[in-house]
N, C-alpha and C positions, 0 to 999 in steps of 0.2 A: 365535423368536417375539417379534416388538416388543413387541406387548399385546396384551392377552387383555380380556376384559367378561365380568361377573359379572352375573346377570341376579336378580331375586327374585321369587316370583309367588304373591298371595297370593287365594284362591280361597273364598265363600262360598256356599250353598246359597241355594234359595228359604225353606227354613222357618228359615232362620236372620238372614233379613233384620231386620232394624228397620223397614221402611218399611209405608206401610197398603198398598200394593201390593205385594205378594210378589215376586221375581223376584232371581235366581242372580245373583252380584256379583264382579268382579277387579281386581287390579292389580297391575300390573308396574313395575320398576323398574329401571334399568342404572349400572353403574360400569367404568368405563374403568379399566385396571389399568395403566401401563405395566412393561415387562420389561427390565433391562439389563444386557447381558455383552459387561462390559469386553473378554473375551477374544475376539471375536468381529472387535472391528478390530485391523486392522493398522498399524503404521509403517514407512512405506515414504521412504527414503531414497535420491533419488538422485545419484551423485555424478561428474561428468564429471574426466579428467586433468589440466583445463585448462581456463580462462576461453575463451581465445587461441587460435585452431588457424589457420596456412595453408592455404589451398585445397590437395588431394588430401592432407596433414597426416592420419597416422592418430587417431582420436579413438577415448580409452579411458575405458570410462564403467561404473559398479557401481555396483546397485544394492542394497542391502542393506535387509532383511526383518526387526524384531522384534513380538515382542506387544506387552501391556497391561504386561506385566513388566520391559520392557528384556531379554530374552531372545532369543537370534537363533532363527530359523525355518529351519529345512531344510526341505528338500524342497517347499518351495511353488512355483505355476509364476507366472511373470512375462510380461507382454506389455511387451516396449519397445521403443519408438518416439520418431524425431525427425522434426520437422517446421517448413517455415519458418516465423517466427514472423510474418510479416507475410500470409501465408497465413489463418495465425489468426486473425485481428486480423479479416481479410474475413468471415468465415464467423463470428464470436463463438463459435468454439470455449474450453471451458473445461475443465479436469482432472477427468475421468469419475470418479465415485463409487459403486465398486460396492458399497457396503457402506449407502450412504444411499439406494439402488435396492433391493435386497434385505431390508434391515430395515427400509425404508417402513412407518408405521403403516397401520395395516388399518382401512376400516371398519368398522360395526357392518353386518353381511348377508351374503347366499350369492347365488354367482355360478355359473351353470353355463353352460358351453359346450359344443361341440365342435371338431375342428380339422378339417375336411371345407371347410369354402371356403377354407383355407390351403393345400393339398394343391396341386401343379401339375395342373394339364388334361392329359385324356388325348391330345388334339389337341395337335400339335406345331407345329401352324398357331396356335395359341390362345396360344402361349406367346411374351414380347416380357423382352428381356433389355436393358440399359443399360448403359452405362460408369459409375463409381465412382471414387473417391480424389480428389486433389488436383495429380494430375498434368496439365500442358497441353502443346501443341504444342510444339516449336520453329520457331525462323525459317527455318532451313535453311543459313545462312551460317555461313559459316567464323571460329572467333576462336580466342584462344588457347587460354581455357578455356572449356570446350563443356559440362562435368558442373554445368550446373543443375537441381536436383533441389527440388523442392519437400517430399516426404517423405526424409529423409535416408538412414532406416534404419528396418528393420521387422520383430523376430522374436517370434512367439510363444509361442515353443515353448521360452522359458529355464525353468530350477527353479535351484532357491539352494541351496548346498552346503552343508557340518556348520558351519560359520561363519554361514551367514543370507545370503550375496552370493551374485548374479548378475552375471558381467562379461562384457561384448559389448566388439567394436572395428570399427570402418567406418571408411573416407578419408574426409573430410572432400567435400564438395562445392564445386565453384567458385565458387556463389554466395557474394558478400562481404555477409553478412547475420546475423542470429541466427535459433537455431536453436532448440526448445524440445524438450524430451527428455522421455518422459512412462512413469511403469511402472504398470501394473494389475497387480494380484498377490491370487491366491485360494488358498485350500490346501483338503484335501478334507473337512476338521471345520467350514467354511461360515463359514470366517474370509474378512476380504475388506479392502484397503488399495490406496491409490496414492498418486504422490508426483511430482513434476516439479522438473526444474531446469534449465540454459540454458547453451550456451556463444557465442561469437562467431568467424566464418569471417574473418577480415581480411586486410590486408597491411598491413606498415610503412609503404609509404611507396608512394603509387596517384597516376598522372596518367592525366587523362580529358580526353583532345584533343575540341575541338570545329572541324570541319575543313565545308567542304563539300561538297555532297554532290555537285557537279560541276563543271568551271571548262571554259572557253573561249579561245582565243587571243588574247591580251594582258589579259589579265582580270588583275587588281591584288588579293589579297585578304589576309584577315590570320587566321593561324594564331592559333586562340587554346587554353588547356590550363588544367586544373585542376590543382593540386598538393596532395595530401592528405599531412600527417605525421599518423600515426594510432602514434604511439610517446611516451613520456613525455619525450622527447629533443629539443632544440633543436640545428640543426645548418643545413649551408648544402647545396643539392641541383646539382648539375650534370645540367640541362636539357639534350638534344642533339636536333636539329631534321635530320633528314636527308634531302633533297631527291633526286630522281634526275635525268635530263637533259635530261628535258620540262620543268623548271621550277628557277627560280630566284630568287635571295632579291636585294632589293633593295642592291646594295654588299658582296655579299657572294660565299661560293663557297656548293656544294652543303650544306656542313653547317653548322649554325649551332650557338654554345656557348651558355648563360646560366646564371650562377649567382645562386640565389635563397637565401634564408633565410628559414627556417619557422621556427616556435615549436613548443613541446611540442604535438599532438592539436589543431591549426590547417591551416587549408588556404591557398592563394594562389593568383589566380587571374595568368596570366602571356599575351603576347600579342607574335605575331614580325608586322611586315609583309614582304611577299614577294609576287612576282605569276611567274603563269605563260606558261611559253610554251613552246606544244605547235608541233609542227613539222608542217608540211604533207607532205601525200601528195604522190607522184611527180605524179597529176593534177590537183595541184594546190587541192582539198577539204582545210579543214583534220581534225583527229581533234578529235573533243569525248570529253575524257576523265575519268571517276571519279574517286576514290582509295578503294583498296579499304579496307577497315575497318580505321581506325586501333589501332594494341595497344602495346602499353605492354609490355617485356619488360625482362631483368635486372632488376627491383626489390629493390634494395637501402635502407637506409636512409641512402646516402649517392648514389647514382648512380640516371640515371632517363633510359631511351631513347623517341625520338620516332621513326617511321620513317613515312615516307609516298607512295604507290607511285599509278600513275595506270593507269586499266583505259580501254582502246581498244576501243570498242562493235561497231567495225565488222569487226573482225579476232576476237573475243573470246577474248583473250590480254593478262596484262599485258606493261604497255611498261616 
């Protein structure tokens, strides 16, 4: 009970009035009391293995439970969840409060209801259901990593051991984002706590080719690439640019080298020229060819591959 109101009611007759008109006389009066137990909230701690996770990188995360005491909590249940934090950010989502929901002060009054228009329709024609969560489409195309996941991970159904923790474990998700990790936690004496904290999906060291989205025979164009060090380390990168036989680099063969030097948690942006040349069909037409989705594979934080591959419309096979 938050508070309570103490009410006073002070009550006179007519033959006891003072006044030269006789007549029955009241007054009332209220006091707001407020009520508070400490042991009612909770602290709620949550604690991930790790700032830093790689994509599909298992992530291990515990959340542990005390009172008003410093004392751990068994057996209370936990809901925890992670979510992208840029998600969030959309929607001005903030860390649910069930204990500032629940011991909400009360007004002074009586409220009566029923729950009869909350009830579904008996008509099954009457009834209209919706989609929910945070989840959206994908594109449909192919890449390396595919596991974008908006909600990370989602169990409700933890309770915290004779020590006060809950520990959960999920892959990590492909999205190179943060990630926010959130635990609601009640017990069955209408104690009530939550608690949030965050880790980061990265990679050491990320290039993000920007390429066109399609070339034509003799077309000149220029390969350009981001180079992201996302590591405390200063170090020099071997760039490799790998062509296949529709197309090729100006003075050059199929593959091209480049060594760059990044700084610590710096990026650089880098840029090959090279023009294409796609070969004509037997009839003579030439192929106007794509390139299919550029990817970035072996990332190391010293090594970094460029592959880049041309898709044939008219056949729809790469070449």
């Amino acid at each position: 009970m938050p508070n309570v109101f103490v009410s006073v009611t002070l009550l006179r007759g007519a033959d006891e009035c003072p006044r030269k008109v006789k007549e029955p006389e009241y007054r009332i009066g209220y006091c707001e009391l407020t009520v508070a137990d400490p042991q009612s909230r909770l602290a709620v701690t949550v604690t991930p293995g790790a700032t830093n996770y790689l994509p599909a990188q298992m992530v291990e995360v515990t959340a542990r439970v005390t009172d008003a005491s410093g004392r751990a909590v068994s057996g209370a249940e936990v809901v925890l969840y992670a979510v992208d934090d840029g998600i969030l950010h959309l929607t001005d989502y903030s860390l649910p409060d069930p204990h500032g929901f629940f011991y909400a002060t009360r007004p002074l009054g009586v409220l009566s209801s029923i729950s009869l228009p909350n009830l579904l329709a008996e008509d099954s024609e009457q009834l209209a259901f919706q989609n929910k969560g945070y989840l959206g489409g994908g594109g449909g195309m192919e890449h390396v990593r595919k596991n974008f996941l908006a909600c990370a991970f989602w169990n409700a159904a933890l309770t915290t051991d004779a020590q006060g923790n809950a520990n959960a474990h999920f892959p990590a998700p492909d999205s190179l984002t943060r990630y926010c990790i959130f635990a609601v936690v009640h017990t069955t004496g209408s104690r009530f706590g939550s608690g949030q904290s965050a880790f980061q999906v990265t990679k050491p060291l990320v290039i993000e080719p920007a390429l066109p989205s399609f070339a034509n025979i003799t077309d000149r164009l220029i390969a350009r690439s981001l180079i992201q060090n996302q590591t405390p380390n200063a170090g020099e990168v071997l760039v490799t640019l790998d062509l296949d036989d529709k197309v090729k680099a100006d003075g050059a063969g199929r593959i091209l080298n480049r060594r760059v030097s990044v700084r610590p948690m710096d990026r650089r942006s880098l840029s090959s020229r090279w023009s294409s040349l796609i070969q004509a069909t037997p009839s003579g037409s030439g192929k106007r060819a794509s390139p299919t989705p550029p990817r970035a594979t072996s990332l190391t934080p010293s090594r970094a591959f460029w592959k880049w591959g041309t898709w044939c419309r008219c056949c729809a096979s790469l070449s």
